[in-house]
LOFI-778495 format. One record per residue (C-alpha): residue number from 1; residue in one letter; chain; x, y, z. Coordinates in pm, 1 decimal. Each point is the difference from the previous one (the first is absolute). Layout:
BEGIN
(NUM 'A' 'A' (X Y Z)) ...
***
This chain:
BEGIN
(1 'X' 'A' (1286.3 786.4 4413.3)) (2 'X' 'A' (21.3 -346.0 -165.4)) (3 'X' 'A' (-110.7 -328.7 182.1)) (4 'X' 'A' (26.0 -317.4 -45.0)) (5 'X' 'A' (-85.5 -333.5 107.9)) (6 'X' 'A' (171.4 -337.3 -35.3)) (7 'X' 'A' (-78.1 -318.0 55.5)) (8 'X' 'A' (148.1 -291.9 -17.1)) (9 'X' 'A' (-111.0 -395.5 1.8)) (10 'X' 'A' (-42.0 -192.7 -298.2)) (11 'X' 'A' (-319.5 -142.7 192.4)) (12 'X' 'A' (-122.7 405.8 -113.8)) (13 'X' 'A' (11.6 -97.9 -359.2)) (14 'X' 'A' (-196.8 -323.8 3.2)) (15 'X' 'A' (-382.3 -15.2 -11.2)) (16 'X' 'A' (-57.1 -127.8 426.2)) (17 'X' 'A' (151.2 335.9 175.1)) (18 'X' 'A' (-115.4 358.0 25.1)) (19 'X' 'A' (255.0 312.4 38.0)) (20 'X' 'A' (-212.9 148.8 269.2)) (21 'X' 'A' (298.0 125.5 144.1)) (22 'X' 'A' (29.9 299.3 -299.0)) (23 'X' 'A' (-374.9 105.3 60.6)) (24 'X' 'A' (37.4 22.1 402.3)) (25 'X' 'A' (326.3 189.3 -66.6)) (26 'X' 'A' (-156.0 208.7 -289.4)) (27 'X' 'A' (-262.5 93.4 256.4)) (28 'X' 'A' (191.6 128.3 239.5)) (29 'X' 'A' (215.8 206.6 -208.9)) (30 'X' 'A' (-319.2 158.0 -179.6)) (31 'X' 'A' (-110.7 86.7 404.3)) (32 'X' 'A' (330.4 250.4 -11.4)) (33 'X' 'A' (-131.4 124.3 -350.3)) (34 'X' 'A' (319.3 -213.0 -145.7)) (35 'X' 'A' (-76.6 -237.0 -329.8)) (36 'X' 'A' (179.4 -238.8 -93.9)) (37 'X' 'A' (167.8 31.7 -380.4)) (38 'X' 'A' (84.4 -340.0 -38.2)) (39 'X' 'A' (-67.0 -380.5 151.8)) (40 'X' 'A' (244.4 -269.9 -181.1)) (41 'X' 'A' (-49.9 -394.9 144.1)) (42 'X' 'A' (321.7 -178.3 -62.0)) (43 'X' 'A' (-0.8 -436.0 24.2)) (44 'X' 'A' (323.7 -151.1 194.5)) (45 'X' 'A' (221.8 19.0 -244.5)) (46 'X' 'A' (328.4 206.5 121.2)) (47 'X' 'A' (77.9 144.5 -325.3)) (48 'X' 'A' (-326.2 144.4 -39.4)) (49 'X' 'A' (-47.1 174.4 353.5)) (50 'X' 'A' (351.0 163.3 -7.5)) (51 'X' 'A' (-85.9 166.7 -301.3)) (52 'X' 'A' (-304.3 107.9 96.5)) (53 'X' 'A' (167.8 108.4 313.3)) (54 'X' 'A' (234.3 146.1 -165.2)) (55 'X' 'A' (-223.6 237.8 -197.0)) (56 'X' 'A' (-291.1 86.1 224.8)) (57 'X' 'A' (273.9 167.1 237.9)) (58 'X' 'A' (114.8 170.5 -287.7)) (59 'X' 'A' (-316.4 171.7 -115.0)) (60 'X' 'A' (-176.4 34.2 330.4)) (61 'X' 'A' (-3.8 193.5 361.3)) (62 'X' 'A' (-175.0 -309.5 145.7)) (63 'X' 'A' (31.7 -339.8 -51.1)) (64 'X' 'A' (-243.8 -242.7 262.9)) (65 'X' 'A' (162.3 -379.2 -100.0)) (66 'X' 'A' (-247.6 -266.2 131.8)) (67 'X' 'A' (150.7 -367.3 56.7)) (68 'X' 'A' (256.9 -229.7 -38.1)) (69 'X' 'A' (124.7 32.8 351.0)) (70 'X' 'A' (-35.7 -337.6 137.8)) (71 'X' 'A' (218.0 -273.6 79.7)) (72 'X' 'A' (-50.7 -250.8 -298.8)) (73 'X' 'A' (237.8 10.5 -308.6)) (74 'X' 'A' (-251.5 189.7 -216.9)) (75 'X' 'A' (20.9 299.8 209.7)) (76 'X' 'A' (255.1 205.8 -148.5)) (77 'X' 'A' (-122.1 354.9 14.5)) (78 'X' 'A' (297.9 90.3 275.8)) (79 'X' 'A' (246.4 -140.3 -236.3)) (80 'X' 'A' (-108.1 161.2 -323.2)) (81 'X' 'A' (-57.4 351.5 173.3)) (82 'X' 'A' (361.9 -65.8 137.4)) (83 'X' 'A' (148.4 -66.4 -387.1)) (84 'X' 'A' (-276.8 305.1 -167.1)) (85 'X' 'A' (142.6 245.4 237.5)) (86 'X' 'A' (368.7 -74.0 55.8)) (87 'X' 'A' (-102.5 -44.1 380.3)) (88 'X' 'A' (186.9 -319.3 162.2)) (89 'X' 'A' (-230.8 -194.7 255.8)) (90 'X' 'A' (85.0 24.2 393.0)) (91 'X' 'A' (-45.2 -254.2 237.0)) (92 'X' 'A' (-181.9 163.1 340.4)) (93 'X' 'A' (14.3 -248.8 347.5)) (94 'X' 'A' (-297.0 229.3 150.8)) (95 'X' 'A' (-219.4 -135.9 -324.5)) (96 'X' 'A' (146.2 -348.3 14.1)) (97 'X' 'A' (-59.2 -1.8 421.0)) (98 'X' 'A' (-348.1 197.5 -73.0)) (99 'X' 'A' (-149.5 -295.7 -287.1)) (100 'X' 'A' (144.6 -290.2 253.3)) (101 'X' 'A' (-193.9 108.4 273.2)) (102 'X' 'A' (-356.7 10.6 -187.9)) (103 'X' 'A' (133.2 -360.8 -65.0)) (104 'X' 'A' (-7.1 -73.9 334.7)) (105 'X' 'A' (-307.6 172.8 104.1)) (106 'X' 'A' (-153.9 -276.3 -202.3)) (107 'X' 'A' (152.7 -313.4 179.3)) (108 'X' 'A' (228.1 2.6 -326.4)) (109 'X' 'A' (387.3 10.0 -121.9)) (110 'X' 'A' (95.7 223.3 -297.2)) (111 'X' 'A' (61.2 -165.6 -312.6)) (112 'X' 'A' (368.2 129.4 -151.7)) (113 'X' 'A' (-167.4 90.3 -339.1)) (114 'X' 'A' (-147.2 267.0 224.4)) (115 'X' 'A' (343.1 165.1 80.8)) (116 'X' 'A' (0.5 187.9 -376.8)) (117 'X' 'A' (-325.4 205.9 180.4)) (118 'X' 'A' (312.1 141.7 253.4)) (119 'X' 'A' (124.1 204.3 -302.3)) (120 'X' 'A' (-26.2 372.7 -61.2)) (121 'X' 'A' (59.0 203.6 -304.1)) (122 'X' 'A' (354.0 255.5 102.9)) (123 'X' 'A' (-181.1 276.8 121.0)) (124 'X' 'A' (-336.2 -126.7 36.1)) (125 'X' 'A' (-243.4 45.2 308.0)) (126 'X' 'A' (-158.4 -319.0 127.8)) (127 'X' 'A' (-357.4 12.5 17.1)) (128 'X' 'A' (-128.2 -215.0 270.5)) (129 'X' 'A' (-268.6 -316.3 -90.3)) (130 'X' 'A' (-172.6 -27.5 318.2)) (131 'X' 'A' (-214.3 -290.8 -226.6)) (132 'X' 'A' (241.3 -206.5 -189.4)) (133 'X' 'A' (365.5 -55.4 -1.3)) (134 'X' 'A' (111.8 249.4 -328.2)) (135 'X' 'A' (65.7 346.8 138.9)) (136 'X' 'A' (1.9 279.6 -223.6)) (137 'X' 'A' (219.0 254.0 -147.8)) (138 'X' 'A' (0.2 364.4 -64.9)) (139 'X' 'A' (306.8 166.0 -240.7)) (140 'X' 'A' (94.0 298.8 -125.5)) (141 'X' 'A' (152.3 -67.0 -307.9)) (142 'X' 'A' (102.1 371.3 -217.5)) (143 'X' 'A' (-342.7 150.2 14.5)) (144 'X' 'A' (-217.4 -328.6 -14.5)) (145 'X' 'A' (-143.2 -165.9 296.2)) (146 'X' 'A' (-82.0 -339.2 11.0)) (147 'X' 'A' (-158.0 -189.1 247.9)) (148 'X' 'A' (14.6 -417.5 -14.6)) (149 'X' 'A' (-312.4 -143.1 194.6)) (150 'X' 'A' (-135.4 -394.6 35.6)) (151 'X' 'A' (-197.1 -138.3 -245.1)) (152 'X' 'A' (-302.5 -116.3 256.1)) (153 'X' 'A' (-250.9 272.0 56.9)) (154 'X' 'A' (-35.8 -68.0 374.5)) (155 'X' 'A' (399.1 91.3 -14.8)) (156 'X' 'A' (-7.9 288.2 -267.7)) (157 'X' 'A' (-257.6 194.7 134.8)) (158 'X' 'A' (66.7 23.4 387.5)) (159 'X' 'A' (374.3 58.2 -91.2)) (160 'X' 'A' (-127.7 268.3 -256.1)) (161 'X' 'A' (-186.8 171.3 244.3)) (162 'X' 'A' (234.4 -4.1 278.1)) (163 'X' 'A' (289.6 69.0 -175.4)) (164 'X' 'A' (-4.0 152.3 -331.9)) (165 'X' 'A' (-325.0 208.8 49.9)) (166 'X' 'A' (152.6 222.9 198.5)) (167 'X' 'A' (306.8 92.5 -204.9)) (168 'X' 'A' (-226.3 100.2 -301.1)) (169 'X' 'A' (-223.9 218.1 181.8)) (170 'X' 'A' (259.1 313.2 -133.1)) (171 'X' 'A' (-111.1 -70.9 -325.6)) (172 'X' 'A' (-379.8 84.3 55.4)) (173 'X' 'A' (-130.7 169.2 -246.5)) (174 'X' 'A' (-365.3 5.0 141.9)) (175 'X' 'A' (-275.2 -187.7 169.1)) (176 'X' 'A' (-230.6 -281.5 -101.3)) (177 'X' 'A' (-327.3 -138.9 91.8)) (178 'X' 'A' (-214.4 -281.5 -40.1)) (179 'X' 'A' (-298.7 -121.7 26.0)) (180 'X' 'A' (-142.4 -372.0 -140.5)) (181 'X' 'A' (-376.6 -127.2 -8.7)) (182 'X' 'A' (-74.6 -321.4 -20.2)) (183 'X' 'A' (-315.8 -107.6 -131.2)) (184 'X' 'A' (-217.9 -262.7 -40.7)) (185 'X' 'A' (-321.7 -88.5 -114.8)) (186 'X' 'A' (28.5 183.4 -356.1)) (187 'X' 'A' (175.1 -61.5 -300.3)) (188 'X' 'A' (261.2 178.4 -196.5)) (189 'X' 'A' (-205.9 158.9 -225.8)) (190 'X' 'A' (-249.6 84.3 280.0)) (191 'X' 'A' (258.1 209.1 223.0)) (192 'X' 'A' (116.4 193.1 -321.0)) (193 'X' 'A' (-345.8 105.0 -59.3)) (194 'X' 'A' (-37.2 137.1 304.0)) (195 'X' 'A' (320.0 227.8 21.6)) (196 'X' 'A' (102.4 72.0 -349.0)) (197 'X' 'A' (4.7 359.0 13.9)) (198 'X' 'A' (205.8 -60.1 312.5)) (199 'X' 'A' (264.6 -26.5 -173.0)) (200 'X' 'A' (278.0 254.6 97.2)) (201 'X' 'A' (126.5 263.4 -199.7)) (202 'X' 'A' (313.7 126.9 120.7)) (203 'X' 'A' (322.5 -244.5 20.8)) (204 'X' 'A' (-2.9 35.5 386.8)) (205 'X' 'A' (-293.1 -189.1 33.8)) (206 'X' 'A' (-6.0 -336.4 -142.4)) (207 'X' 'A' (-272.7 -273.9 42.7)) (208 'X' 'A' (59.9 -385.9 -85.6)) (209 'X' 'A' (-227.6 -285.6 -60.0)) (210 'X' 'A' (89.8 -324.3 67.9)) (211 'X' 'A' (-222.7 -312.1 -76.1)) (212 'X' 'A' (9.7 -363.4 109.6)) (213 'X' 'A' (-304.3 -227.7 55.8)) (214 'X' 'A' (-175.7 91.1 275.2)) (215 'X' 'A' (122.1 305.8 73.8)) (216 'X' 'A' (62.7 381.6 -143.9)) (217 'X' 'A' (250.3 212.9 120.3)) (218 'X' 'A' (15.4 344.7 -22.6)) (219 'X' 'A' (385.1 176.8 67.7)) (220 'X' 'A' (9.2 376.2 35.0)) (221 'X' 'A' (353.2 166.8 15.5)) (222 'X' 'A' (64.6 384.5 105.2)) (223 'X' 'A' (322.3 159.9 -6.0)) (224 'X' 'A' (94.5 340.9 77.5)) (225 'X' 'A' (330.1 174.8 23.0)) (226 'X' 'A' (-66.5 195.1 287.0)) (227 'X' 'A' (-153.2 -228.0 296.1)) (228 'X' 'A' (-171.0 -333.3 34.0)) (229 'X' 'A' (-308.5 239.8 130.3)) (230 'X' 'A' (-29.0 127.3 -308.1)) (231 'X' 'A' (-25.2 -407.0 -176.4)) (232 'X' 'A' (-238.0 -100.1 217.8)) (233 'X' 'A' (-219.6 325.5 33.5)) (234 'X' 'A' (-45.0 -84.6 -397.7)) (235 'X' 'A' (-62.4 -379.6 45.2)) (236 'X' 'A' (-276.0 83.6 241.2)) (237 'X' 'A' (-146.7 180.6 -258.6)) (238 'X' 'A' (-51.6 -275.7 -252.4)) (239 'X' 'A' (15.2 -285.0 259.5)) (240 'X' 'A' (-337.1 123.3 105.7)) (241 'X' 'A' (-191.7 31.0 -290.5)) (242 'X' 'A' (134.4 -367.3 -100.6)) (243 'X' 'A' (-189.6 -109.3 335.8)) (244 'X' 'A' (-255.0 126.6 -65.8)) (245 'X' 'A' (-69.0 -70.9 -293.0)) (246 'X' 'A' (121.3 -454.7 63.6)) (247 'X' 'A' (-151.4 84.2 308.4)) (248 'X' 'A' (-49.0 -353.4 224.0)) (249 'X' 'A' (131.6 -129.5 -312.5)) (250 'X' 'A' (394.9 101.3 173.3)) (251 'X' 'A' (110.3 -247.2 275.4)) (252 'X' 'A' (307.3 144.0 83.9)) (253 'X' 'A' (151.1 335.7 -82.4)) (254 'X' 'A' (341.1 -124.3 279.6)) (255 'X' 'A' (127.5 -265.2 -137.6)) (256 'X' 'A' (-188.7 -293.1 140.7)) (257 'X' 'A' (-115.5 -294.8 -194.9)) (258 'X' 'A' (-344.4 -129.1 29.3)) (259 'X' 'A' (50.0 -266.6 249.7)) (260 'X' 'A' (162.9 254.2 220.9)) (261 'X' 'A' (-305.7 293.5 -26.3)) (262 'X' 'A' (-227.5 -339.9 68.0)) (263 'X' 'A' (222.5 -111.4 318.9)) (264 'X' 'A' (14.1 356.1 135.7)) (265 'X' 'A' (-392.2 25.2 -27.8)) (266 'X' 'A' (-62.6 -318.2 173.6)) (267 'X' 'A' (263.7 88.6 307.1)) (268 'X' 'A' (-222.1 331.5 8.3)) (269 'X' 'A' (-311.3 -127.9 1.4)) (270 'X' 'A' (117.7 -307.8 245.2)) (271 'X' 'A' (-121.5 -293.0 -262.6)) (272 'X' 'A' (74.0 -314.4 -72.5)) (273 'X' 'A' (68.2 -190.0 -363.0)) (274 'X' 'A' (41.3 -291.9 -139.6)) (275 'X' 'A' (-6.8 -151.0 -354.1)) (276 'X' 'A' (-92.2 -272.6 -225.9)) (277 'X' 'A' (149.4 -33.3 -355.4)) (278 'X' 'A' (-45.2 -254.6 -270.5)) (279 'X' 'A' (174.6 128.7 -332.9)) (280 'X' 'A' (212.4 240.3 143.6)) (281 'X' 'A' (203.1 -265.5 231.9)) (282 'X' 'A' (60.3 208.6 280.7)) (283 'X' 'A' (157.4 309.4 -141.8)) (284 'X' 'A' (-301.7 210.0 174.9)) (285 'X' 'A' (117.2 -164.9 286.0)) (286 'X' 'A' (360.8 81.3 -77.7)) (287 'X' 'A' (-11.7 370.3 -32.6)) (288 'X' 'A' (-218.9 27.5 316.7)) (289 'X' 'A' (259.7 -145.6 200.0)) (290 'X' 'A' (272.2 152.3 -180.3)) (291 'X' 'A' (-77.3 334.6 238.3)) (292 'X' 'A' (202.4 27.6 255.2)) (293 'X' 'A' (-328.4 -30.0 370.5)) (294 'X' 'A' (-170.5 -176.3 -227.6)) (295 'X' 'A' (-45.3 -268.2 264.5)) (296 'X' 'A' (-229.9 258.4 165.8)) (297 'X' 'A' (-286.6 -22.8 -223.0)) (298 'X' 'A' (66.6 -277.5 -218.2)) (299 'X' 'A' (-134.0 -391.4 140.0)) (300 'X' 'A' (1.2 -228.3 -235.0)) (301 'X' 'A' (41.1 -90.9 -380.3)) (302 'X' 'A' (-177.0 -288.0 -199.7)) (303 'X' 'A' (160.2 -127.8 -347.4)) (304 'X' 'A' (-336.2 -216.1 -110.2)) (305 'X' 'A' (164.8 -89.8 -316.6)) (306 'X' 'A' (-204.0 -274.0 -67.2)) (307 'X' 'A' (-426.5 -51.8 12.0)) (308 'X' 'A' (36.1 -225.5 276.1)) (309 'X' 'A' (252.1 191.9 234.9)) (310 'X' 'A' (-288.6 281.1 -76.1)) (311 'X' 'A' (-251.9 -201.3 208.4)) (312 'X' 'A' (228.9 -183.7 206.8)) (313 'X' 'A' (140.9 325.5 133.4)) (314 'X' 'A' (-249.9 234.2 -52.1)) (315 'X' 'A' (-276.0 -169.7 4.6)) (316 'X' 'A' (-124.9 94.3 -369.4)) (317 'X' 'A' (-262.9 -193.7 -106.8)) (318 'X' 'A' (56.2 -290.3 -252.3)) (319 'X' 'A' (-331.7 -14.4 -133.7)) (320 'X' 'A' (91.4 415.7 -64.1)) (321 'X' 'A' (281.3 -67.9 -175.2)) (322 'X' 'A' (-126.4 -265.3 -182.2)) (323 'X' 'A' (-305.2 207.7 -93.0)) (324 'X' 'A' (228.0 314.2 -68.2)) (325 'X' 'A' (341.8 -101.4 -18.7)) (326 'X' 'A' (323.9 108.2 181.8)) (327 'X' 'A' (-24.2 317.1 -197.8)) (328 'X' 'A' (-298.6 230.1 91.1)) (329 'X' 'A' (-140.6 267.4 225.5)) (330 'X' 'A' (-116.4 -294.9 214.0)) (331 'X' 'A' (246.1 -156.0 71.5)) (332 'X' 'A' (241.2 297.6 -0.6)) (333 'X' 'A' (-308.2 124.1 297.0)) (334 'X' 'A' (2.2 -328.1 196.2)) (335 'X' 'A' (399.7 22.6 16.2)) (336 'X' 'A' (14.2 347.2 114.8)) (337 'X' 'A' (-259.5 -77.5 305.7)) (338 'X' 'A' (147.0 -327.4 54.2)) (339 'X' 'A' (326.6 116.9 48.7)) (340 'X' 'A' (-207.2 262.6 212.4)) (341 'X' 'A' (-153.9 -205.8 230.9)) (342 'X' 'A' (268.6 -266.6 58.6)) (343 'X' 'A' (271.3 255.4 69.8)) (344 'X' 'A' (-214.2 205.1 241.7)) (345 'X' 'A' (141.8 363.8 -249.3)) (346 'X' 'A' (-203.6 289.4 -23.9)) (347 'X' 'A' (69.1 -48.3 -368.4)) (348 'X' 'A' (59.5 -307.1 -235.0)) (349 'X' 'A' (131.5 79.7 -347.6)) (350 'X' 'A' (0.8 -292.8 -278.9)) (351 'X' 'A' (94.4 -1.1 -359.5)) (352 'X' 'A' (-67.9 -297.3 -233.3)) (353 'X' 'A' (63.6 -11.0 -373.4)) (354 'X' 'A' (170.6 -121.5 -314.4)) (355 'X' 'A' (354.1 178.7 -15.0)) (356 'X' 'A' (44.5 -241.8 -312.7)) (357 'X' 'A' (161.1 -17.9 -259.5)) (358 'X' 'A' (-184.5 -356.1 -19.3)) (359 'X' 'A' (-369.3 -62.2 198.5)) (360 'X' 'A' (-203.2 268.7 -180.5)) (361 'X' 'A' (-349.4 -14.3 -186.1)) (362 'X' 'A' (-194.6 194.2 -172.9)) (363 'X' 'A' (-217.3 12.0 238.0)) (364 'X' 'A' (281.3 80.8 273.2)) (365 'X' 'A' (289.2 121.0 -166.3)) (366 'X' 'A' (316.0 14.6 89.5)) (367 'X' 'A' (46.3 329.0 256.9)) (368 'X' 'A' (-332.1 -70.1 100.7)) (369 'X' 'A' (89.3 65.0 430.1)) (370 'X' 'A' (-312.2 72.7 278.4)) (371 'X' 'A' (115.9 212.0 289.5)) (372 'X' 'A' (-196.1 -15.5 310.8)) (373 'X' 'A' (-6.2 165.9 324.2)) (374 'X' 'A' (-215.3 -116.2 300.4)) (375 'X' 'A' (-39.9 216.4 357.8)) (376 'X' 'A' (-263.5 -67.2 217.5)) (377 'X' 'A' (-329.5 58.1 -165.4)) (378 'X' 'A' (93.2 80.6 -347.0)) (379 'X' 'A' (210.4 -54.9 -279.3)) (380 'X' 'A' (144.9 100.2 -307.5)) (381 'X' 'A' (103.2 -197.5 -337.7)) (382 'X' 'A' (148.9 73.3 -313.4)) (383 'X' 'A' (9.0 -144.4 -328.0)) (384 'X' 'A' (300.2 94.7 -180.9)) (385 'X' 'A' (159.0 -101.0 -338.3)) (386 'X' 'A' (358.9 53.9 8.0)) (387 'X' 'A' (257.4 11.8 -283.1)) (388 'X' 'A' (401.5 -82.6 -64.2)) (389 'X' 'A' (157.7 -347.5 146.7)) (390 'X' 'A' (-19.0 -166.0 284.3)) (391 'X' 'A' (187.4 170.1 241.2)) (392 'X' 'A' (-169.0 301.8 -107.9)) (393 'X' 'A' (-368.3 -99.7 56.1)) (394 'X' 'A' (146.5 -136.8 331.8)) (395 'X' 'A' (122.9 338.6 56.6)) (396 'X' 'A' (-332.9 171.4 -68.9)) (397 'X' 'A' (-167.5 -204.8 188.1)) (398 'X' 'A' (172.7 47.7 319.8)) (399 'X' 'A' (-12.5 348.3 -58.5)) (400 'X' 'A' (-381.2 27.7 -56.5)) (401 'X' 'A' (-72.4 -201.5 337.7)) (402 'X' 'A' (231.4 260.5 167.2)) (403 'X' 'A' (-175.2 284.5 -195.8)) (404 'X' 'A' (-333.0 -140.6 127.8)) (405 'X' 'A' (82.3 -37.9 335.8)) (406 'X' 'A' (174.4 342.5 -8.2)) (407 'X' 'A' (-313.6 229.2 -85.4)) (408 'X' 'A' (-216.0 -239.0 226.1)) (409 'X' 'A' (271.2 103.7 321.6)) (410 'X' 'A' (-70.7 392.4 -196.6)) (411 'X' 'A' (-333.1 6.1 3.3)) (412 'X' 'A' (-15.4 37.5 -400.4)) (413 'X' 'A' (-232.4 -205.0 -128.2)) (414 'X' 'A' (94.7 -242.2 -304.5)) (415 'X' 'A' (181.0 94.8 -332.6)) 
***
């Protein structure tokens, strides 16, 4: 069984876009027990994608072409599929009467360029867009199968699912299943010391590390030919003892980012937040709000950028910060219950630091950041010393203010 992916946008071969199109699809192929044999990325350059057309339905059962279905005069995967495989384009009136009314849904008239998007491959099934204005198309051609899908992921992968999904589900050859931690708190190095002779064995069971600041994730993959029972009664296995063993370490073991674990234990708990931020220019805020309810728990956010806005807003002492500077666990303190006390939250959260590259010392270096968290008769704060840029030590810093929080709402202590 040979697969393979295309996909097609010169935007694929510069340095500003990701294919993330080929590892969704590769995903979901691997679920069926299917890998894929071959990925090729083609630019917009018609010569070029009809030969590669041209020979991946030669050589392969399966062929998954992603892009080059819109309107504009770059688009030309419908016309260099028609010329690869001696199939002349059809125009369909359902398609063209189908893309003119999402047109009008939005107040809008359709543009003629988007006419070409009415055109089918002879002997092609449409495969309906309920998100864009590019259907689909599924065709036999000899042996080969190829299926052309949009280039935009909210496109692609509905349409995927919906449409193509089904028709491969013949082809099963098994069952996978998978299980991610995500971790934070430790390093790299750290995590791997604690499960290195966790490390499966057999080629059914396969376990991933992936590393960016502020976060470890850990992706095990089961497979088994007769059931997905059989998968997941093995990832249990080993999903356990890595628990264990990270143990409050783990904040999520479904999928959830930090902000989201953080939101769910405030709804639970019935608590309020709010925030004040200095160096990290409301990115804590950001993610916070970024979860969907949010409005639930969350009050208010503070960007105290500057020393004055610090005391203007939160009342932070001047002679504090003149005494120990913007920087520090005092004034990182005096934020946290400032923001506290003027927002009326169960919790206030602050973060102040030098995200750099320029402002550091070496007394306060650059990634020098104090996290602090105030409630109602205590607090907690953090000196930390982050590395990498500055959107990184931004990063980190948001995340260890969510971490803190987070084991506060758990009841486990500090790190």
């Amino acid at each position: 069984m040979k697969i393979e992916i295309l996909a097609v946008g010169s935007e694929l071969l510069s340095p500003f876009f990701q294919d993330t199109n080929s590892l969704y699809l590769t995903r979901r192929l691997n679920d069926l027990g299917l890998d894929v044999t071959r990925k090729t990325v083609v630019g917009d350059d018609f010569e070029e994608l009809r030969g590669a057309i041209r020979a991946a339905a030669a050589r392969s059962d399966l062929v998954l072409i992603m892009g080059g279905l819109g309107p504009t005069g770059d688009d030309i995967t419908r016309e260099a599929c028609a010329e690869a495989l001696d199939r002349p384009l059809v125009f369909k009136e359902d398609l063209l009467v189908r893309i003119e009314e999402r047109f009008k849904r939005r107040g809008k008239v359709m543009p003629p360029s988007n006419r070409t998007q009415a055109h089918l491959l002879e002997g092609a099934e449409a495969l309906q867009n309920d998100n864009g204005t590019a259907p689909g198309q599924w065709l036999l051609y000899g042996k080969t199968r190829l299926a052309l899908l949009p280039g935009p992921p909210r496109e692609l992968k509905p349409m995927f699912e919906a449409a193509v999904w089904p028709k491969l589900q013949d082809w099963r050859k098994g069952a996978t299943q998978r299980l991610a931690f995500k971790i934070t708190g430790l390093t790299e190095s750290e995590v791997e010391g604690r499960i290195a002779d966790l490390y499966p064995k057999i080629p059914e069971l396969r376990l991933t590390v992936l590393s960016s600041p502020g976060q470890i994730e850990l992706h095990l993959t089961s497979f088994s030919e007769e059931d997905a029972g059989g998968a997941a009664a093995a990832l249990e296995i080993l999903g356990g003892e890595i628990g264990r063993r990270l143990g409050d370490h783990v904040f999520s073991s479904a999928g959830e980012e930090l902000e989201e674990v953080v939101g769910r234990l405030l709804g639970e708990g019935r608590r309020t937040l709010a925030t004040a931020e200095s160096c990290t220019g409301g990115l804590l805020a950001s993610r916070i709000t970024n979860v969907s309810g949010s409005s639930d728990y969350f009050l208010e956010g503070f960007i105290t950028y500057s020393n004055r806005a610090k005391s203007a807003r939160l009342g932070v002492s001047e002679d504090l910060i003149l005494a120990r500077g913007a920087v520090s666990p005092e004034a990182a303190r005096a934020m946290a219950e400032g923001v506290r006390i003027k927002s009326g939250a169960d919790y206030g959260l602050a973060v102040t630091g030098i995200a750099g590259p320029t402002g550091g010392t070496p007394e306060k270096p650059v990634g020098l950041v104090y996290t602090a968290l105030a409630w109602h008769g205590g607090e907690d704060i953090r000196r930390n010393l982050f590395l990498g840029g500055r959107e990184p030590v931004k990063f980190q810093s948001t995340q260890k203010a969510l971490d803190m929080l987070r084991r506060r709402l758990i009841g486990a202590g500090t790190i």
